[in-house]
C-alpha positions as CSV (number, residue, x, y, z in Angstrom):
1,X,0.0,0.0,0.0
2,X,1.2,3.3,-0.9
3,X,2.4,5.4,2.1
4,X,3.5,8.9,2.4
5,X,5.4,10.2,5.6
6,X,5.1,13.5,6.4
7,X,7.8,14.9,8.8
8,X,8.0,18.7,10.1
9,X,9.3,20.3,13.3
10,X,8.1,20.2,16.4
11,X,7.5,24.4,16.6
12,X,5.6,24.1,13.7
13,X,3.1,21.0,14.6
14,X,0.1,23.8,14.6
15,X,0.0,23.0,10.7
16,X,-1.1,19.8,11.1
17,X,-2.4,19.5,14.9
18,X,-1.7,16.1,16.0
19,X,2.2,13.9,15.8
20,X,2.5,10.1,14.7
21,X,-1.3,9.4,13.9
22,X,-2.9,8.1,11.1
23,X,-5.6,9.9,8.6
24,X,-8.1,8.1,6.3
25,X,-8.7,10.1,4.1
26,X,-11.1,9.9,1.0
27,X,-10.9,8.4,-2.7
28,X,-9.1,9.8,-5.9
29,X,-5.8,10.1,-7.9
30,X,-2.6,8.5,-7.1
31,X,-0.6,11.2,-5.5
32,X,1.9,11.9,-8.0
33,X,-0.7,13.1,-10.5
34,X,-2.4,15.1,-7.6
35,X,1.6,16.9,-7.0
36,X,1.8,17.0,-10.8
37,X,-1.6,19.3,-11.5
38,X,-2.2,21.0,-8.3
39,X,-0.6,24.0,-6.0
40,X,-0.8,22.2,-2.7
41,X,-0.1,23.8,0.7
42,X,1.6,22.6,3.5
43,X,-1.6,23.1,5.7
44,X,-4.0,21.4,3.0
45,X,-1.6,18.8,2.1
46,X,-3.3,16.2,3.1
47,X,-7.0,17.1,1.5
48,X,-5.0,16.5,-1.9
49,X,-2.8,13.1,-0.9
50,X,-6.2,11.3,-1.3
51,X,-6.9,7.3,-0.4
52,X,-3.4,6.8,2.1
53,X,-1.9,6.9,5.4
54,X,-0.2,9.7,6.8
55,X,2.5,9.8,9.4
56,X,3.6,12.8,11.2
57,X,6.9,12.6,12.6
58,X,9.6,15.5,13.5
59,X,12.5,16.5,11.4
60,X,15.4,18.2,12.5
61,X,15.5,21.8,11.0
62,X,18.9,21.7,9.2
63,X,17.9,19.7,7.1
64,X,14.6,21.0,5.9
65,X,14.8,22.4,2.4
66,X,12.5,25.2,1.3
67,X,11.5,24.7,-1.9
68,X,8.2,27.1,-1.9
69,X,7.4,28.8,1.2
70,X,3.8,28.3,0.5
71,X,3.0,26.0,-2.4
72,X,5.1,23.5,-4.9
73,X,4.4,22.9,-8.6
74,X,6.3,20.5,-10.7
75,X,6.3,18.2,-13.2
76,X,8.2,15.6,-11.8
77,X,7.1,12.3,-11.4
78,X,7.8,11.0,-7.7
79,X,9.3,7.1,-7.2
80,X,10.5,5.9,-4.0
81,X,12.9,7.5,-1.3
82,X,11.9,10.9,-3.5
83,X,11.6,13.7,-1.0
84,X,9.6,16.9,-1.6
85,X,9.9,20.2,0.7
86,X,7.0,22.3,1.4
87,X,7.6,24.9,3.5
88,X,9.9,23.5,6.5
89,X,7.8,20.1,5.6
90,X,9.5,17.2,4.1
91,X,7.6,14.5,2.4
92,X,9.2,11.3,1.6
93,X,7.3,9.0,-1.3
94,X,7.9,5.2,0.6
95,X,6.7,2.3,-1.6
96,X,6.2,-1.1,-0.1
97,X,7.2,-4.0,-3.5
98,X,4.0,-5.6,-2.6
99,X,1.9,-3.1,-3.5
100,X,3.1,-1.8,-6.6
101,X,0.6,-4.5,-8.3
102,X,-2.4,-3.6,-6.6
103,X,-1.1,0.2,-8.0
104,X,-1.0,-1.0,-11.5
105,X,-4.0,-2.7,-11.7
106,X,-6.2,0.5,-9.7
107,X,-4.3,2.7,-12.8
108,X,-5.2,0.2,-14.8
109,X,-9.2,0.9,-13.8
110,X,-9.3,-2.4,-12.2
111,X,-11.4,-3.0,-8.9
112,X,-10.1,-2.0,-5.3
113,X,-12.3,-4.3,-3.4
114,X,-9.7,-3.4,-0.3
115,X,-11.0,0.0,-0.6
116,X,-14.5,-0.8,-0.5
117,X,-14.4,-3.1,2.3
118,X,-12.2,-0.2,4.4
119,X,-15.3,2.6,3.4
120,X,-18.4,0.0,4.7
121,X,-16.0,-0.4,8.1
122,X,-15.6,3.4,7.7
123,X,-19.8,3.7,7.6
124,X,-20.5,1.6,10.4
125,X,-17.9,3.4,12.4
126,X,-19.1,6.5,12.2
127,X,-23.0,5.5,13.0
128,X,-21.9,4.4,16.4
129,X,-19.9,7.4,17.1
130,X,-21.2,9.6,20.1
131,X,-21.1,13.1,20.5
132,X,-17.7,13.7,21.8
133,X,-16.1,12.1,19.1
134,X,-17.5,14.0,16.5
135,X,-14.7,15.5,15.2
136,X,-12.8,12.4,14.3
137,X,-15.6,11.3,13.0
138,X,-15.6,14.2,10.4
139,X,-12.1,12.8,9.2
140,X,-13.5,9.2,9.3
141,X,-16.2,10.6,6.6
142,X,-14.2,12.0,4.5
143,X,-12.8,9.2,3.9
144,X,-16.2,7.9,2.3
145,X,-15.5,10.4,-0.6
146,X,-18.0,13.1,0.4
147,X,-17.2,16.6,0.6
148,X,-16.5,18.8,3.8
149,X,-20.1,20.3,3.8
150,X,-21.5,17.0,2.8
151,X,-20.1,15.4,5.6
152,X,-21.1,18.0,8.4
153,X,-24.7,17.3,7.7
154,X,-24.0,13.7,7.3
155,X,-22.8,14.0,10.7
156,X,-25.5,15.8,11.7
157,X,-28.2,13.4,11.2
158,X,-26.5,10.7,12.3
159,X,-25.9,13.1,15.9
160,X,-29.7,13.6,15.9
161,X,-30.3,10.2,15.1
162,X,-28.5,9.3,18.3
163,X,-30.4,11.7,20.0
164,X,-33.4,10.7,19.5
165,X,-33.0,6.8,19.9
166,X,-31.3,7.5,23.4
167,X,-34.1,10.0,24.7
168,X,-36.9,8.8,23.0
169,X,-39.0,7.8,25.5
170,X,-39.0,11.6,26.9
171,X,-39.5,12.9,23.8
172,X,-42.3,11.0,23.4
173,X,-43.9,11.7,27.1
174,X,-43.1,15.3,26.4
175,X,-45.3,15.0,22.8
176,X,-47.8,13.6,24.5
177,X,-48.1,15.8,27.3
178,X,-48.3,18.8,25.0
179,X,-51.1,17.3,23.0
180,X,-53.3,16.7,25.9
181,X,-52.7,20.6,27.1
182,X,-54.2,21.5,23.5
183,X,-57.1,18.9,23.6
184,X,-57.5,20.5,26.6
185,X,-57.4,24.1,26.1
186,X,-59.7,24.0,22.8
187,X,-62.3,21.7,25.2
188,X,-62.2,24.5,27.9
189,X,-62.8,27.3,25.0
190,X,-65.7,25.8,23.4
191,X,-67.2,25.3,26.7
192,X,-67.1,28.5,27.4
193,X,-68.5,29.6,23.9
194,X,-71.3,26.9,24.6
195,X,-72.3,28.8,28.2
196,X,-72.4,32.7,26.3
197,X,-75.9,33.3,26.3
198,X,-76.8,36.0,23.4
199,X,-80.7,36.8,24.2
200,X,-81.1,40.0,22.8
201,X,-78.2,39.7,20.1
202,X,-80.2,40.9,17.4
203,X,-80.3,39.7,13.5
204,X,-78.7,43.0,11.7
205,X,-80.7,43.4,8.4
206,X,-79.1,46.6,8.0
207,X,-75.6,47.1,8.8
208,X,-74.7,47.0,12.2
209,X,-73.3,49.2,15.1
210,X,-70.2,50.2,15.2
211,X,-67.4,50.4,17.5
212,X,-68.1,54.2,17.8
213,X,-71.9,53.4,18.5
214,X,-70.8,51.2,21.3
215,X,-68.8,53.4,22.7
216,X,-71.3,56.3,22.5
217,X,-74.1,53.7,24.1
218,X,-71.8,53.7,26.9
219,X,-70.9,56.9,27.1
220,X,-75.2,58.1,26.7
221,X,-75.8,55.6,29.4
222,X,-73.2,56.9,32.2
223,X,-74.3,60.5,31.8
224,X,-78.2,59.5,31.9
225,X,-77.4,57.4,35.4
226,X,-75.5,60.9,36.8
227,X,-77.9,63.3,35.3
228,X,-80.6,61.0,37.0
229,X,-78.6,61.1,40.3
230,X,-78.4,64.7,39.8
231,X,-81.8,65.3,39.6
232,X,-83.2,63.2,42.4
233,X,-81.0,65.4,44.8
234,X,-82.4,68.9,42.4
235,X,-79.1,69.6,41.6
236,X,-80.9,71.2,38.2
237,X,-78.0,73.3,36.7
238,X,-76.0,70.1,37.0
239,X,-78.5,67.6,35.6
240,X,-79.0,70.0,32.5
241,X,-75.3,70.0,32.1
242,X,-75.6,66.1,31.9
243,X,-78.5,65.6,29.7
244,X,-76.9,68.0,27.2
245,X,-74.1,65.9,26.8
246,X,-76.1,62.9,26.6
247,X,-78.0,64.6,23.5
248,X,-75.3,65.1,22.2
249,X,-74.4,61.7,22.4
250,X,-77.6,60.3,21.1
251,X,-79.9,63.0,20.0
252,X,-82.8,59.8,19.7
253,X,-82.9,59.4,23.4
254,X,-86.4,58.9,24.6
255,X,-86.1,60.2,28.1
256,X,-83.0,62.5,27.7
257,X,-85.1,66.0,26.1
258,X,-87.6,65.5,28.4
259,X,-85.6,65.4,31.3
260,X,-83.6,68.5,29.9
261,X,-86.9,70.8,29.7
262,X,-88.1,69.8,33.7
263,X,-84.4,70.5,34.6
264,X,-84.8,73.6,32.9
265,X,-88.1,74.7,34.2
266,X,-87.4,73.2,37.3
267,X,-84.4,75.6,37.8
268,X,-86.3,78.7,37.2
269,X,-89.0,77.8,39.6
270,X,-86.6,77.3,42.4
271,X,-85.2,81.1,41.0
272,X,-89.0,81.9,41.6
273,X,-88.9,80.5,45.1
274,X,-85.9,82.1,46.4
275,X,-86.8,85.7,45.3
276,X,-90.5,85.1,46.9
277,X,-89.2,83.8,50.2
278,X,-86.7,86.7,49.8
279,X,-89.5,89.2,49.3
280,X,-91.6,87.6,52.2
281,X,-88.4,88.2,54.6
282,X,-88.7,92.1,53.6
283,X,-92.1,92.2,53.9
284,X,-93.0,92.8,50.6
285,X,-96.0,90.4,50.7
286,X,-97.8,90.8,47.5
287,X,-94.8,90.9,45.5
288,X,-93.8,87.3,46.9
289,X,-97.7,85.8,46.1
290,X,-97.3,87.2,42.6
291,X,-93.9,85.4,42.2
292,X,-94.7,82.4,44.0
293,X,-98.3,82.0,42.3
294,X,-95.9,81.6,38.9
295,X,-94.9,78.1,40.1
296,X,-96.8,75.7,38.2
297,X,-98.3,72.5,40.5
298,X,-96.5,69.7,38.5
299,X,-93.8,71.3,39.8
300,X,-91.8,69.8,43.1
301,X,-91.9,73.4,44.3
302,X,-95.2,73.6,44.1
303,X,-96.5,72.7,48.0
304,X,-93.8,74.9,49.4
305,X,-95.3,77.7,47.6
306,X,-98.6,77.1,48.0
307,X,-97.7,77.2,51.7
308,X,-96.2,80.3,51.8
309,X,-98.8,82.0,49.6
310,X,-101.3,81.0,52.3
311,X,-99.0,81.7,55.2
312,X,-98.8,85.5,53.2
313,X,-102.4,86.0,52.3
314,X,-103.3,85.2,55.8
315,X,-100.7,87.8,56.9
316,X,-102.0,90.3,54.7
317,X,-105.4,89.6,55.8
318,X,-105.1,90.1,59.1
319,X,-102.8,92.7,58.8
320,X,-105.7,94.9,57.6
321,X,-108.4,93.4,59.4
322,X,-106.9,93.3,63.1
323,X,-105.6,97.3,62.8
324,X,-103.6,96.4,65.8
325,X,-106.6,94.9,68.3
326,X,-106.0,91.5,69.8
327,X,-106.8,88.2,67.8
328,X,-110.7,86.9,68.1
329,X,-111.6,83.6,68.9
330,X,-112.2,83.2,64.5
331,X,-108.7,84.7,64.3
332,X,-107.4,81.6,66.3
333,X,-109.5,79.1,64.6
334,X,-108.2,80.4,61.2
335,X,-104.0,80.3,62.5
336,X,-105.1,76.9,63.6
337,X,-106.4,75.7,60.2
338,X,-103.2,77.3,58.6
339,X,-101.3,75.2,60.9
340,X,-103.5,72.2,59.9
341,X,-103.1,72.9,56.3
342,X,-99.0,73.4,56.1
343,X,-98.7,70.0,58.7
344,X,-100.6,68.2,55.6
345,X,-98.8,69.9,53.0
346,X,-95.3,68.9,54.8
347,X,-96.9,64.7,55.1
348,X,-98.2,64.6,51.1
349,X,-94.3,65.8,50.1
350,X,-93.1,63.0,52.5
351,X,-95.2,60.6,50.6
352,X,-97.3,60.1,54.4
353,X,-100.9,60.5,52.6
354,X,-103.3,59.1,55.2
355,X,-101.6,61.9,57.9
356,X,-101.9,64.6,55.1
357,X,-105.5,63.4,54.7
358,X,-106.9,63.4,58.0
359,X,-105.0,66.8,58.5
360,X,-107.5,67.7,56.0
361,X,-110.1,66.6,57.3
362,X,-109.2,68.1,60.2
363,X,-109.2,71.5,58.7
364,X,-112.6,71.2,57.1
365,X,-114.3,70.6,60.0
366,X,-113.3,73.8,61.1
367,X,-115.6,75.3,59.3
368,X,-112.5,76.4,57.0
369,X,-114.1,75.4,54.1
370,X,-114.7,78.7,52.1
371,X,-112.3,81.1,54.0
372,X,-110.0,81.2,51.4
373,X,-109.1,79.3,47.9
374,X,-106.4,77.1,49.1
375,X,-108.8,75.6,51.6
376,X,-110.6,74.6,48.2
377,X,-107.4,73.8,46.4
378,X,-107.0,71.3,49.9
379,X,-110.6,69.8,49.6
380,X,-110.0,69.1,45.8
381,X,-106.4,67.8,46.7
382,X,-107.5,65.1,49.1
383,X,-110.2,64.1,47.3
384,X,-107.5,63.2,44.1
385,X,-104.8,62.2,47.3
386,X,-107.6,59.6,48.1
387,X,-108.6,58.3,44.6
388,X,-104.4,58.3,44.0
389,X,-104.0,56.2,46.9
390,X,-106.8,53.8,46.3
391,X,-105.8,53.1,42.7
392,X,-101.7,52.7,43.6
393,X,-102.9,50.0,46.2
394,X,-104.9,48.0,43.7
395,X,-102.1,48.4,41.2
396,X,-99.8,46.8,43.4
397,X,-102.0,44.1,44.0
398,X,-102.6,43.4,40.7
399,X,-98.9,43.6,40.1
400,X,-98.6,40.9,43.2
401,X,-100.8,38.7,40.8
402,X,-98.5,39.0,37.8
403,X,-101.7,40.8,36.4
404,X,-98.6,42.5,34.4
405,X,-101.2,44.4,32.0
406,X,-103.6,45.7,34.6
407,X,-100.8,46.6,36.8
408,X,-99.8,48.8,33.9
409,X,-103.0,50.4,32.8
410,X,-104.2,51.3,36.9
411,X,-100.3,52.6,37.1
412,X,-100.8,54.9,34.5
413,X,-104.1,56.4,35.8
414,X,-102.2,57.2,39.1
415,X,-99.7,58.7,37.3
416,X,-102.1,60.6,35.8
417,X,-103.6,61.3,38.8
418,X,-100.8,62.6,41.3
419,X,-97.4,62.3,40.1
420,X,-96.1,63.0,43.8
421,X,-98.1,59.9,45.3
422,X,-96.1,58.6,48.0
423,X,-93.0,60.1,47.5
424,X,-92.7,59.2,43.8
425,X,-93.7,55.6,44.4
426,X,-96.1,55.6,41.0
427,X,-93.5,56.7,39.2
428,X,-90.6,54.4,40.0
429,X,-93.4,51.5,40.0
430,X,-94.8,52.5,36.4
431,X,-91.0,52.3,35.4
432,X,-90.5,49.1,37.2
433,X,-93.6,47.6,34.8
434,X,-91.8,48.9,31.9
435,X,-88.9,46.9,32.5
436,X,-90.9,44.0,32.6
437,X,-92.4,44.7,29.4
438,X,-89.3,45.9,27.7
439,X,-88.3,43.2,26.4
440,X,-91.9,42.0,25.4
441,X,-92.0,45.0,23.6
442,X,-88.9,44.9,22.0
443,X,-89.5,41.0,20.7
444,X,-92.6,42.1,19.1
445,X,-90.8,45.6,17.6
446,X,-88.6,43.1,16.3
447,X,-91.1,41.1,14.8
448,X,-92.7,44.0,12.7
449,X,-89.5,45.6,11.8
450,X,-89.1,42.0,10.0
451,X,-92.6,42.4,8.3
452,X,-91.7,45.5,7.1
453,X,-93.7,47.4,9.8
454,X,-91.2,50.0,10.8
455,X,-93.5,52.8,12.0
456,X,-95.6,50.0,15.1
457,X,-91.7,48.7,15.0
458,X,-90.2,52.6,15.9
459,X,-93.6,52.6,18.7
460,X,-93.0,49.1,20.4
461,X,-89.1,49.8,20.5
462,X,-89.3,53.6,22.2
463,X,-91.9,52.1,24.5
464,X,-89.1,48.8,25.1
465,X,-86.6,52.6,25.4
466,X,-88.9,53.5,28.0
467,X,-89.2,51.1,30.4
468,X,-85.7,49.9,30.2
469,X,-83.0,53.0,28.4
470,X,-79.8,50.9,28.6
471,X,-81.6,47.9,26.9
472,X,-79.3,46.9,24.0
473,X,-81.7,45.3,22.1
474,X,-84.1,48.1,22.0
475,X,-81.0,50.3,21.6
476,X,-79.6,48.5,18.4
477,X,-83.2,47.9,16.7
478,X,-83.7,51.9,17.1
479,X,-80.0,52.9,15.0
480,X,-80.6,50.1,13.0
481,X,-84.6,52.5,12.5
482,X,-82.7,55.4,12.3
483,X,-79.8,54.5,9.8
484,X,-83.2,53.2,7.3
485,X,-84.6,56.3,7.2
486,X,-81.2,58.0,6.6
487,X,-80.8,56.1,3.6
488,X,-84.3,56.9,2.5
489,X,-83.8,60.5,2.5
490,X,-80.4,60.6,1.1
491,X,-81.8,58.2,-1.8
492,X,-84.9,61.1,-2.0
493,X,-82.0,63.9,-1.9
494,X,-79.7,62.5,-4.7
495,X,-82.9,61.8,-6.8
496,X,-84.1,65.3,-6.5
497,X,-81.8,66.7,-8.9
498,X,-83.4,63.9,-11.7
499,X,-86.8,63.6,-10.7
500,X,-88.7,65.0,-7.7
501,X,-91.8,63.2,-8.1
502,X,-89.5,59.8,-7.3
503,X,-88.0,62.2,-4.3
504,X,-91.1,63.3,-2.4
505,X,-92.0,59.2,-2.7
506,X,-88.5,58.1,-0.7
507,X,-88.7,61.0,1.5
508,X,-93.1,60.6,2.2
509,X,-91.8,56.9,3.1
510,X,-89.6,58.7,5.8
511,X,-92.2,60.4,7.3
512,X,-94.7,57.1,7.2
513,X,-92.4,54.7,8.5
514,X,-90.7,56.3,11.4
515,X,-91.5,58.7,14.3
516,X,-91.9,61.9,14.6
517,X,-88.6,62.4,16.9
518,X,-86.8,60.9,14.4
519,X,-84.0,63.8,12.8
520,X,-85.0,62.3,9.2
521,X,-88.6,62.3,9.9
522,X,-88.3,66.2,10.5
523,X,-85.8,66.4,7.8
524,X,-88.0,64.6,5.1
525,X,-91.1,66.8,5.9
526,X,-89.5,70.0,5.4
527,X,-88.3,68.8,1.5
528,X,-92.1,67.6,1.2
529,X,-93.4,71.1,2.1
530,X,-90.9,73.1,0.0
531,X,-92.3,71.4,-3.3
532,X,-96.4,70.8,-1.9
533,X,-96.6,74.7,-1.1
């Protein structure tokens, strides 16, 4: 077998890394055709002396030989005991006699079954290698003929083969353990999808809401709550401050206007109040009737200024009746009734109505009954206090029966009646039977708005509005209303410029299919009237 014997000096073994150890290294030409076409170096020497051993053995350095400090060419052809310099390298060409046939006959193109036996021992080595003997391993390839890069990824699958086969069984519990977290998790999910209830999710036949509606429902919701808050403490300046806001939020809100005009109004009587009570302190008694006699009796004003009318008509009276004498025995009777009248006055605002009533009576059977008009104004309020009183109880028992429809018409009548009942009682019940029918009302405004009903759809879902204002159903139903008649009248505004006739049709369908709070509704008859006048 052909051998070549590399010797260099000991300073310079970092060339070649290791001393007196054997490479394998892969198939191809016969060294001295290799020497004869190539530039070889001394530190890739050995990538070009292809299928032999190499020995690395020290050599003294007198009597290395530069030929080329970094490379040989020539055209030489080596035989044995031939030496060749490269750099402070010497390589001596050794031939053993009984391997110069095997040479011929591999020139020759004749098998090399030694060869192939030597690669298949290579293979198998190399399979069983372990990690920290990888790098040899990388020489032990090359000697199976592959190229450098070839053989780092040939030795890379065979390291992750290893792997695998010696950690197999946690690779596996770890696969398996991270499958079961995902059954798992998509289980959990659809259960919770399962469990979402979606009541009053309503089918969008138009498009639907927004993001910037649903943030505008939230924000017309919080100020209605305060503004609410603000008016059951008469904080008026600041509840009008609330419900514009809210309007300007959503200008459809059923409650919202309303509220803003009795804030409003509201406001100005208390204005009222103040300057008469003023004008009583400085004894300016018929200025502070004529102001006070300017507050209206839905007002919640209304008793304290009815009481200090009497309280000032009574002073006046006696003021010019009396010119200075002492009080008569009618004089007495009549402060008495006063008395009466302002004790009843203070239980009907506390919501106490059987004290205010038999105050009342009290008073007319003093013989008070004609002395002056709010004696008559009393007689006339006890007899509605009475009625009011009677009809709120049966309302409530009807209510107590789930008589749901009863409850609600009786409810209205007190309403009706005395808005003040009990302390506002009829009024907070009426609204709690509107929530119960809210979403009754709603279901069946949805139910003609898919008939094609939108004008008893616009009613049933401002009455759902009613009962219950945050009701998202109701809520969504009415934009959805609202954004139909926009599209009407725009459809009636771009045809005007082609044909008005087909105009005053898409804008008259406005006006008969929605309400008349609606902005298009008011929009729609105004372009009707320009072109009917």
């Amino acid at each position: 077998m052909l051998k070549l014997i590399i010797k260099e000096p000991k300073q310079e073994a970092r060339d070649f890394q290791l001393e007196s150890k054997e490479y394998f290294l892969g198939s191809g030409k016969n060294c001295e055709i290799a020497l004869k076409d190539d530039k070889v170096s001394a530190q890739h020497a050995k990538l070009y002396f292809k299928k032999r051993n190499f020995i690395i053995t020290p050599l003294s350095p007198d009597s290395a030989v530069s030929v080329n400090n970094s490379a040989i060419e020539t055209d030489t052809e080596l035989a044995q005991g031939d030496e060749i310099i490269i750099g402070r390298t010497k390589i001596e060409m050794e031939i053993k006699e009984s391997d110069i046939d095997k040479m011929l006959e591999k020139e020759k193109g004749g098998p090399d079954d030694t060869w192939e036996s030597d690669i298949n021992e290579i293979r198998e080595t190399a399979k069983s290698l372990s990690d920290t003997q990888v790098l040899h391993a990388r020489e032990l390839v090359i000697a199976d003929g592959l190229s450098e890069e070839k053989s780092l990824a040939y030795l890379t699958m065979i390291r992750i083969q290893n792997f695998v086969r010696r950690n197999r069984r946690w690779i596996i519990g770890c696969t398996l353990l991270i499958f079961i977290a995902y059954i798992v998790s998509v289980i959990s999910r659809e259960g919770q999808n399962a469990t979402t209830t979606h009541q009053d999710k309503p089918v969008y036949l138009v498009k639907p809401p927004s993001t910037e509606d649903e943030v505008a429902d939230k924000a017309a919701a919080i100020y209605f709550k305060t503004a609410n808050q603000f008016m059951e403490k008469r904080l008026w300046e600041e509840a009008a401050a609330k419900y514009t806001r809210l309007l300007a939020f959503d200008s459809d809100h059923p409650e919202a206007e309303k509220q803003l005009k009795r804030a409003t109004a509201e406001l100005k009587n208390r204005q009222f109040l103040e300057q008469g009570l003023f004008f009583i302190e400085e004894y300016q008694l018929e200025q502070a009737v004529s102001l006070l006699s300017k507050i209206p009796e839905d007002s919640v004003y209304f008793m304290r200024a009815l009481l200090e009318i009497t309280l000032a008509q009574d002073a006046l009276k006696y003021k010019t009746s009396s010119k200075g004498k002492l009080a008569s025995k009618a004089d007495i009777v009549h402060e008495k009734g006063n008395t009466l009248i302002r004790q009843a006055i203070n239980h009907y605002t506390e919501g106490k109505i059987s004290p205010a009533i038999a105050k009342l009576d009290t008073v007319g059977k003093l013989g008070l009954k004609s002395t002056s008009s709010v004696n008559l104004r009393a007689m006339k309020l006890t007899k509605t206090m009475e009625q009011a009183r009677l009809m709120f109880n049966k309302s409530m028992d009807e209510y107590k029966k789930r008589q749901f429809k009863n409850a609600f018409a009786t409810g209205e009548k007190v309403i009706r009646l005395d808005r003040k009942i009990a302390g506002g009682r009829s009024t907070h019940y009426s609204n709690r039977i509107y929530a119960n029918f809210a979403d009754t009302y709603y279901k069946r405004s949805k139910k003609y708005y898919s008939q094609g009903k939108y004008l008893q759809a616009s009613r049933d879902c401002a009455k759902a509005l009613r009962g219950n204002p945050q009701h998202r159903g109701a809520r969504n139903l009415r934009s959805q209303l609202s954004q139909r008649a926009k599209k009407l009248y725009q459809e009636g505004y771009v045809l005007e410029s082609v044909s008005p006739d087909k105009a005053i049709i898409k804008w008259k369908e406005v006006v008969q299919t929605s309400l008349p709070t609606n902005e298009y509704h008011k929009k729609a008859k105004e372009r009707i009237a320009r072109y009917e006048q």
